[in-house]
BALO-604661 format. One line per 5 residues: their letters; for each residue x, y, z of N, C-alpha, C. Coordinates in steps of 0.1 Angstrom, whole numbers, plus 5000, padded with zeros to 4 digits. Atoms other than C-alpha are relative to their C-alpha. Example, Ala and Ser with C-alpha at 12.3 -4.5 7.8 and 13.67 -1.06 7.14 Angstrom:
! residues 2
as = 5009,4988,5000,5123,4955,5078,5009,5012,5000 | 4991,4989,5000,5137,4989,5071,4992,5011,5008
This chain:
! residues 272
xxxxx = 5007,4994,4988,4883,0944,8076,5008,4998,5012 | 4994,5003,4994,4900,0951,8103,4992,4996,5017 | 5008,5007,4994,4888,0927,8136,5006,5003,5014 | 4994,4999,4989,4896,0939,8174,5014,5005,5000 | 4988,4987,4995,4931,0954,8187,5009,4986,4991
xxxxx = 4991,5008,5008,4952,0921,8170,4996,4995,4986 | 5006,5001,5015,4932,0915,8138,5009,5014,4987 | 4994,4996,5013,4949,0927,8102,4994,5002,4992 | 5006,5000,5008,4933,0933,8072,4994,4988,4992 | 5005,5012,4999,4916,0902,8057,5005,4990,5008
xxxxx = 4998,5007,4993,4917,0886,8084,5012,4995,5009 | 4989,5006,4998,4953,0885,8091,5001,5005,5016 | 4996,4990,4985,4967,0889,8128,5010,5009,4999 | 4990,4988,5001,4989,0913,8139,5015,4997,5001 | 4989,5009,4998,5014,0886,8147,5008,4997,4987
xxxxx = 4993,5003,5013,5017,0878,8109,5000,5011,4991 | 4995,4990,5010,5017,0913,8094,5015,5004,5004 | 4990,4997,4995,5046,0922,8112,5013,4992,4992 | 4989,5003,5006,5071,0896,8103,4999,4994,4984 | 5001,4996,5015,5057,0896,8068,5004,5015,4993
xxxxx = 4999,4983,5009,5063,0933,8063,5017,5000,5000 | 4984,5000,5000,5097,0926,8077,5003,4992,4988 | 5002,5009,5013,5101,0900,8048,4997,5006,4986 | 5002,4995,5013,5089,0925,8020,5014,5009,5004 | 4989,4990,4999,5114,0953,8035,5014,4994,4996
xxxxx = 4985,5005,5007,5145,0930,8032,5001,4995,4985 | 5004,5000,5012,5133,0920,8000,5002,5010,4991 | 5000,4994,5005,5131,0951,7987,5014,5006,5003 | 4983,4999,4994,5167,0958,8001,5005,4998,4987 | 4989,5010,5010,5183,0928,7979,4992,5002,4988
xxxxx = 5004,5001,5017,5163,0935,7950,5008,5013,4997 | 4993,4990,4999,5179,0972,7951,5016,4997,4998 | 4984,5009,4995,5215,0956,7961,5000,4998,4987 | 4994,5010,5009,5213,0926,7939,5000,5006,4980 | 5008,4995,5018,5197,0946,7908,5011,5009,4998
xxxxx = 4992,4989,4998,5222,0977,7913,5016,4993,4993 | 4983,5006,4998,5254,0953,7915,4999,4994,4987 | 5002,5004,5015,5244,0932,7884,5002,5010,4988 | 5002,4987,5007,5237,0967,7865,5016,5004,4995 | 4989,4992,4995,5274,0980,7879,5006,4987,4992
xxxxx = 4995,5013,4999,5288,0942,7873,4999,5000,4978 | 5001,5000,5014,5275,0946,7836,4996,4983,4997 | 5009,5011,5003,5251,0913,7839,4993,5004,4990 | 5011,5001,5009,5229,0901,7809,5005,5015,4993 | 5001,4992,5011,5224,0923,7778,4998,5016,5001
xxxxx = 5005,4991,4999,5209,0954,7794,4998,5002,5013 | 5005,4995,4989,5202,0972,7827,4986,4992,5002 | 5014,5006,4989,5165,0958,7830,4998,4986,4999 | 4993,5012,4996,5180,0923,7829,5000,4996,5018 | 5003,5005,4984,5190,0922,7865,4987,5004,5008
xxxxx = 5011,4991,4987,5159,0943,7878,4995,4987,4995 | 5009,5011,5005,5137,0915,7861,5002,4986,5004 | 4993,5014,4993,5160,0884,7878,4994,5005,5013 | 5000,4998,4984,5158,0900,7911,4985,5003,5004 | 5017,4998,4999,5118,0910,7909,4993,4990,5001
xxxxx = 5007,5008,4999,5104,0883,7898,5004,4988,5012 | 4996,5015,4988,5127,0859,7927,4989,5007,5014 | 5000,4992,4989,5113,0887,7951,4983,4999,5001 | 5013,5000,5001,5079,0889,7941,4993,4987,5008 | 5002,5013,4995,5075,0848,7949,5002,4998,5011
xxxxx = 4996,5008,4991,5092,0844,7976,4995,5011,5009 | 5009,4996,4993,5071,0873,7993,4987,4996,5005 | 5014,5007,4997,5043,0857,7984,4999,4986,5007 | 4998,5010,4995,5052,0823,7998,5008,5002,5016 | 4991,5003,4988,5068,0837,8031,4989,4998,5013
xxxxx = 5011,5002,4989,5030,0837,8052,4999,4984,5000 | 5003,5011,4998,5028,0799,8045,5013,4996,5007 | 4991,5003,4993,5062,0794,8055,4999,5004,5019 | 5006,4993,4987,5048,0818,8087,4993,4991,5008 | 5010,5006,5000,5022,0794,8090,5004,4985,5005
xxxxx = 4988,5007,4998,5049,0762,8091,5004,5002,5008 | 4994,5000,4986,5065,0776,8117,4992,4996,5009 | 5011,5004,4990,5036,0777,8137,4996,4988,5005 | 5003,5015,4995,5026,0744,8132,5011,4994,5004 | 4989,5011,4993,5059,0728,8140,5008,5009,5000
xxxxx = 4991,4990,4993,5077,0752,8163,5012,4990,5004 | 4989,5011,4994,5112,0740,8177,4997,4998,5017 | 5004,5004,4988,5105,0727,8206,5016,4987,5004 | 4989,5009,4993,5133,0709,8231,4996,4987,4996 | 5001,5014,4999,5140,0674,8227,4995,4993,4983
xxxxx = 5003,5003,5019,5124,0674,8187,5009,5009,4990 | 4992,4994,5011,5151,0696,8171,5003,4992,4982 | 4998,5006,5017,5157,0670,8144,4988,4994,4993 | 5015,5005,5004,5121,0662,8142,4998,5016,4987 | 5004,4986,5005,5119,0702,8132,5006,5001,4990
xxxxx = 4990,4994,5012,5149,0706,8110,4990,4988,4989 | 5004,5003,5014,5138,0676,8088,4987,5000,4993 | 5009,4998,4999,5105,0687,8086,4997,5010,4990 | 4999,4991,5008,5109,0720,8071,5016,4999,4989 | 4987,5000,5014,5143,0708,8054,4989,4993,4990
xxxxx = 5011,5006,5007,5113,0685,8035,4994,5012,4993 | 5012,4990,5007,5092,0717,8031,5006,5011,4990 | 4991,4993,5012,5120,0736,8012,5000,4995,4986 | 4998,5004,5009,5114,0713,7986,4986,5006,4989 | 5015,4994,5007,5079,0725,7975,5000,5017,5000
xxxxx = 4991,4991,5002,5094,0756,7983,5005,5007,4987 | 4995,4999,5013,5116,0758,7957,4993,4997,4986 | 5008,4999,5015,5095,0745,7930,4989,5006,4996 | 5009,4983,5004,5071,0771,7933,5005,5012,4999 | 4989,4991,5006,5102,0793,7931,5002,5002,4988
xxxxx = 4994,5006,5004,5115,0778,7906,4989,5004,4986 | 5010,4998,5007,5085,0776,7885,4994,5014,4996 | 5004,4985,5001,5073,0814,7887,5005,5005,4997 | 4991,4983,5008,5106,0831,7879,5003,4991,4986 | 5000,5009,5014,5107,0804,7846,4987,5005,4995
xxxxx = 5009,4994,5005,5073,0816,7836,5000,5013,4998 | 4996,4987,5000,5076,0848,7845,5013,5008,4990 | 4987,4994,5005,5112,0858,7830,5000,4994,4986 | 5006,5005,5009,5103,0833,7800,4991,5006,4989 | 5015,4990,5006,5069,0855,7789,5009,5014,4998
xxxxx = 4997,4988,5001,5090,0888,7795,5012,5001,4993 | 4988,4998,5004,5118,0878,7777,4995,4997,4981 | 5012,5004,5016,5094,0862,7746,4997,5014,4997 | 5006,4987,5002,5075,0897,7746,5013,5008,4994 | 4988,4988,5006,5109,0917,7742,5007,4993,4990
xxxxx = 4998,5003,5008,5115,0894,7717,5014,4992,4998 | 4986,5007,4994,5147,0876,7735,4997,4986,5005 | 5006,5015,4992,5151,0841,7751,5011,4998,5008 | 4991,5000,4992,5164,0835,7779,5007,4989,5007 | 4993,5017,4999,5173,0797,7783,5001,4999,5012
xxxxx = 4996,5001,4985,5167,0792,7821,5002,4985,5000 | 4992,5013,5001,5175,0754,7816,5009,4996,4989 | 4988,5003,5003,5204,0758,7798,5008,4991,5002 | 4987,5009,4996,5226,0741,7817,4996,4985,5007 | 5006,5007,4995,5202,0716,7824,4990,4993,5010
xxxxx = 5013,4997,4986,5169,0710,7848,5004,4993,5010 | 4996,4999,4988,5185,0693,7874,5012,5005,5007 | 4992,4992,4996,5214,0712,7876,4997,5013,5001 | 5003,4988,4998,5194,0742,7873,4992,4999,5013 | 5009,5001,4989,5171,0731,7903,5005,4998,5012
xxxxx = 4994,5001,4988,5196,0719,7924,5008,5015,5005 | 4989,4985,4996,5213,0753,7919,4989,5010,5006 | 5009,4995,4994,5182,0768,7928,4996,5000,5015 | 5006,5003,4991,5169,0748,7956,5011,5003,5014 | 4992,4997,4988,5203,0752,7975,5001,5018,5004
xxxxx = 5006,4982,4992,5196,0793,7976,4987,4994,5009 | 5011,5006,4992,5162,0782,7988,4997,5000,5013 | 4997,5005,4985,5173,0764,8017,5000,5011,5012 | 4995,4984,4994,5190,0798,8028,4985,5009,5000 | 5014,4991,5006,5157,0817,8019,4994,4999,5010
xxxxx = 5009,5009,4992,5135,0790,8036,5005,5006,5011 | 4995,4994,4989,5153,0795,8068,5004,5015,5008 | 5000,4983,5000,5158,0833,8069,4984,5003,5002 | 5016,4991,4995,5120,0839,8070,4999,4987,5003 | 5003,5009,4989,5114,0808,8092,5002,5007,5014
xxxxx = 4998,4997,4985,5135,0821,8117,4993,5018,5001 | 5004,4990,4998,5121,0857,8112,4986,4999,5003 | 5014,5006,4996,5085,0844,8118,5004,4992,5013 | 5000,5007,4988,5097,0824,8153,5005,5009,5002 | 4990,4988,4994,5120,0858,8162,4983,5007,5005
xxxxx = 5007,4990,4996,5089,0877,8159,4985,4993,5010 | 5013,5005,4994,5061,0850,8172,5009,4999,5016 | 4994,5007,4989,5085,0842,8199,5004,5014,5012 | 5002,4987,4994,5086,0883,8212,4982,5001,5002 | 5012,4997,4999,5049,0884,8206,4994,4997,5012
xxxxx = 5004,5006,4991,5042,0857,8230,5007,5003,5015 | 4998,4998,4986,5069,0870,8257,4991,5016,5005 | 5000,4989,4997,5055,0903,8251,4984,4997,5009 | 5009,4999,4991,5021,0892,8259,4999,4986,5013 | 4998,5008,4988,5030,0870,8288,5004,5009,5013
xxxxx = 4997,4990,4989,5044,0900,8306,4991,5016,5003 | 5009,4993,5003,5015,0918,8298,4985,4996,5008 | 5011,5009,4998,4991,0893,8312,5000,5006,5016 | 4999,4998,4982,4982,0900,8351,5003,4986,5007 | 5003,5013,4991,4987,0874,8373,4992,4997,5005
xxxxx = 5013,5007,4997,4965,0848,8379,4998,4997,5014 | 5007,5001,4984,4946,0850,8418,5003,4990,5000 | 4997,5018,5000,4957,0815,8429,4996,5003,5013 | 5005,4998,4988,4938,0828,8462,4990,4995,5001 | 5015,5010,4995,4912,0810,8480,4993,5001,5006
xxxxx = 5007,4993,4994,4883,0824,8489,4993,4992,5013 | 5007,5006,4994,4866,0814,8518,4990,5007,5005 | 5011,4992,4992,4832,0823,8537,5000,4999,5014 | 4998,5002,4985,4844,0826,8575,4984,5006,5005 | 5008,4992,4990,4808,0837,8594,4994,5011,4983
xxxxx = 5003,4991,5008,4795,0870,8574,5007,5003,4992 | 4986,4994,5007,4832,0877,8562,5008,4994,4987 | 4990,5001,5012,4847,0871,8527,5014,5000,5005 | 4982,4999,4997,4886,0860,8534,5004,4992,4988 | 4996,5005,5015,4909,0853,8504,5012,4993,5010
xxxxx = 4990,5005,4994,4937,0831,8514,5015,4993,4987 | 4988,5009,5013,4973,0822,8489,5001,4986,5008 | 4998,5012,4996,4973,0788,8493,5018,4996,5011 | 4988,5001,4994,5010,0788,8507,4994,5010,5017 | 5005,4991,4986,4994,0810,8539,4995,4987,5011
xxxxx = 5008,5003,4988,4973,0777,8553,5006,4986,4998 | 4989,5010,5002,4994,0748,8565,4992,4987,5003 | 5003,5008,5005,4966,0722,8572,4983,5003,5003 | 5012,5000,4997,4928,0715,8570,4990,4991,5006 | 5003,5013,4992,4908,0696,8592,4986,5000,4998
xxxxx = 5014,5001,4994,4872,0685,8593,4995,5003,5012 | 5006,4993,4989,4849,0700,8622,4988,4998,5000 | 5017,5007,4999,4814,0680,8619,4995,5004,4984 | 5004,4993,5014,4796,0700,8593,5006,5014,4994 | 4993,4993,5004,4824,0725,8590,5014,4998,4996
xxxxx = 4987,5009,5001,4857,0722,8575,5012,5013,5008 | 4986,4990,4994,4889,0744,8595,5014,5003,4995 | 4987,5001,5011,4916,0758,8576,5005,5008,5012 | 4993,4999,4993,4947,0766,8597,5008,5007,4996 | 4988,4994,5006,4966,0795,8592,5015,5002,5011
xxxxx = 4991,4998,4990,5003,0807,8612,4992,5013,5011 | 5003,4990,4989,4978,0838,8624,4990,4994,5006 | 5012,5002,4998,4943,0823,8627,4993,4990,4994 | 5008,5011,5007,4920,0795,8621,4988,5007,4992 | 5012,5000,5003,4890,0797,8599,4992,4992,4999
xxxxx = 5012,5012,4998,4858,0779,8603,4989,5000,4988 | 5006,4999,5014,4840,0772,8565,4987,4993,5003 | 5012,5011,5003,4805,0752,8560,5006,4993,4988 | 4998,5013,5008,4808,0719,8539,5007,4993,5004 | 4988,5011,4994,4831,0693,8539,5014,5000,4993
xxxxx = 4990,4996,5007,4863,0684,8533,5001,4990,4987 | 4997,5009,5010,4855,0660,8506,5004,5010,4989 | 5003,4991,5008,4845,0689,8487,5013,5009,4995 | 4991,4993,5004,4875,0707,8492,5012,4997,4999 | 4991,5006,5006,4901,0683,8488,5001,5002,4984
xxxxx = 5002,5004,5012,4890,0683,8451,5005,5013,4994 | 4991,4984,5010,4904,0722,8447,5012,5001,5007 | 4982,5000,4993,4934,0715,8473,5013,4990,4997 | 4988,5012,5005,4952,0690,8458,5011,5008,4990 | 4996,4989,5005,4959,0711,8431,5010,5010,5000
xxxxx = 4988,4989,4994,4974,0736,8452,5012,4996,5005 | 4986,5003,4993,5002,0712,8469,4997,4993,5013 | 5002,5010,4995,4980,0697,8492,4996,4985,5003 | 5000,5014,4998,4978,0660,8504,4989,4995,5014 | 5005,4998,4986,4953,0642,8524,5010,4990,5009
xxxxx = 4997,5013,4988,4966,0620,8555,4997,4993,5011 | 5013,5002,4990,4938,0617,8576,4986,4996,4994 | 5013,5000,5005,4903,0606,8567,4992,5011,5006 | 5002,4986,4995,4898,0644,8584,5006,5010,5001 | 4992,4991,5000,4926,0658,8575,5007,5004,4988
xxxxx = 4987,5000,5014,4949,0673,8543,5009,5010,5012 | 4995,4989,4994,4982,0690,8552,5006,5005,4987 | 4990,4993,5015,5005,0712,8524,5009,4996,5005 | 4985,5005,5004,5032,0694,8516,5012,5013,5005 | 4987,4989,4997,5053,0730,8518,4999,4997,5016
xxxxx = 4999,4999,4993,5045,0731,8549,5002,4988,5016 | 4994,5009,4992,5061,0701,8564,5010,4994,5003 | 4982,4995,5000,5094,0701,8582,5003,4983,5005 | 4998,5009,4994,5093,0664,8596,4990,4986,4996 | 5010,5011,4999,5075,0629,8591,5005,4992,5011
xxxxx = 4994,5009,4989,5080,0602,8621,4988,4994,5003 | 5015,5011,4999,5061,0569,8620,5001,4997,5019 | 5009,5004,4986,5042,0555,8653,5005,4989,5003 | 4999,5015,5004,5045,0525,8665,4988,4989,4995 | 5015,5006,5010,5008,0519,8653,5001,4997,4985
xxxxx = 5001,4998,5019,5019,0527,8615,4995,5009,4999 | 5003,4986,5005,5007,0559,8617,5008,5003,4997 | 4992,4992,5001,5024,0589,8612,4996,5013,5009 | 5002,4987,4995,5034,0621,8632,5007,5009,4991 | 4994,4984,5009,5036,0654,8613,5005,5011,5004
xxxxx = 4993,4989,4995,5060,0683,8622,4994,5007,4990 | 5000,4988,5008,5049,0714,8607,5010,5007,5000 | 4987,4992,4999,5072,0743,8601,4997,5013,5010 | 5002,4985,4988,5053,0764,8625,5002,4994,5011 | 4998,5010,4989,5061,0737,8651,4987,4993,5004
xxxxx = 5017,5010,4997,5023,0722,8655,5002,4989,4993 | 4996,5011,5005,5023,0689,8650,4982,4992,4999 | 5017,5004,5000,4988,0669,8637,5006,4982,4992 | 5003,5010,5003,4981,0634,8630,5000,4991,4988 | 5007,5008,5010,4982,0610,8603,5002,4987,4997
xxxxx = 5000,5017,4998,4972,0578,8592,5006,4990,4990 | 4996,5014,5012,4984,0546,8578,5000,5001,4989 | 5012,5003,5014,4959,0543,8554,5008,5006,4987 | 4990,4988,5011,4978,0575,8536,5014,5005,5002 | 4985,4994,4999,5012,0572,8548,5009,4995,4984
xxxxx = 4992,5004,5012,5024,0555,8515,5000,5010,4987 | 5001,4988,5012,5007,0585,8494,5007,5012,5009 | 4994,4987,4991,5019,0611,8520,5019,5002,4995 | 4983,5000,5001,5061,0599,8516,5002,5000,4986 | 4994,4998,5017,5058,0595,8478,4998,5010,4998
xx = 4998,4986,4998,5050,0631,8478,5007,5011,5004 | 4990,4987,4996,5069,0647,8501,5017,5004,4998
């Protein structure tokens, strides 16, 4: 059933049909290829020899490439853990393979019993046949790893540039009037009794509440307090110069200069 605009059919997203389908299509490539060339090459007894090598590898390792999908996800590469990642999934290649490993042995085993042939897949030995296995594998593993992070890793720029940008505007209630303001517009804010005053380069605005209140969504934005009545925005400060009290005077960059204290000059300088 299919669930909203990114939902798949049982349940799958649209993230993982994608570089699954890709995964069957090259699949079905090299089974074509590899079956064709074996055929031409004069592999095994009979023409449906190689289709039957190349099917049954193709079959498995379709079906095992959503968990690998799945793998990636949970332990994407990320800076600074590259060898955390590699040996992580070089680990996961191992279980990998023996579910490979195992399916085209049963598989090719039964179909070769039925035609009344045998086809000795440990011949040459079970861990020389597994090592010989598990090093295709490796190659395998990593081919639809990286084709599941190619395609999760477009998905997420696609919907990142898809996204709107987020209002980082700040509404205020001046009087009757609704005013939105980008935080980079108001350079500092001052308490005013039971009003708080935000200061822009065009015009002051005069809010109700306090400024305790609104310290707690301006910090956030870049600003700092330095007054017990005052924050200013860090951007917008072109100068610090202590008092001889221990205060501080503040240069803005619009040339206004406002007040601040002691108390917060040690958080004021480690900030700016």
């Amino acid at each position: 059933m299919t669930k909203g605009s990114t939902a798949g059919t049982s349940g799958w997203a649209r993230d993982e049909w994608r570089p699954w389908l890709a995964v069957v299509f090259v699949s079905v490539l090299m089974v074509l290829v590899n079956a064709t060339s074996g055929i031409m090459e004069g592999a095994g007894d009979h023409w449906s020899e190689p289709v039957l090598w190349e099917l049954t590898s193709a079959i498995i390792i379709i079906g095992l490439a959503p968990l690998i999908g799945r793998a990636v996800k949970r332990w994407p590469p990320r800076a600074g853990n590259l060898p955390g990642f590699v040996l992580i999934h070089l680990a996961l290649t191992i279980p990998f393979a023996l579910a490979h490993i195992a399916f085209i042995f049963v598989t090719r085993e039964t179909a070769y019993l039925l035609a009344g042939a045998r086809y000795g897949f440990f011949d040459n030995g079970v861990a020389i046949t597994m090592l010989y296995e598990w090093r295709k594998d490796v190659l395998v593993y990593a081919a639809i790893a990286a084709t599941y992070w190619t395609f999760g890793y477009i998905a997420e720029r696609n919907r990142l540039a898809a996204s709107p940008p987020a209002d980082d505007r700040i509404q205020l209630q001046d009087g009757g009037a609704a005013v939105f303001l980008a935080p980079g517009e108001i350079s500092h804010v001052e308490a005013a009794g039971n009003y708080v005053e935000f200061h822009t380069a065009a015009k002051s605005h005069l809010v109700r509440g306090t400024l305790a209140s609104w310290e707690q969504r301006l910090l956030a934005r870049g600003f700092v307090r330095v007054h017990r009545s005052r924050l200013v925005n860090r951007s917008k400060i072109a100068a610090l110069t202590p008092t001889r009290s221990g205060d501080l005077e503040i240069a803005l960059l619009d040339g206004r200069t406002v007040a601040g204290s002691r108390r917060y000059r040690t958080q004021l300088t480690e900030h700016s």
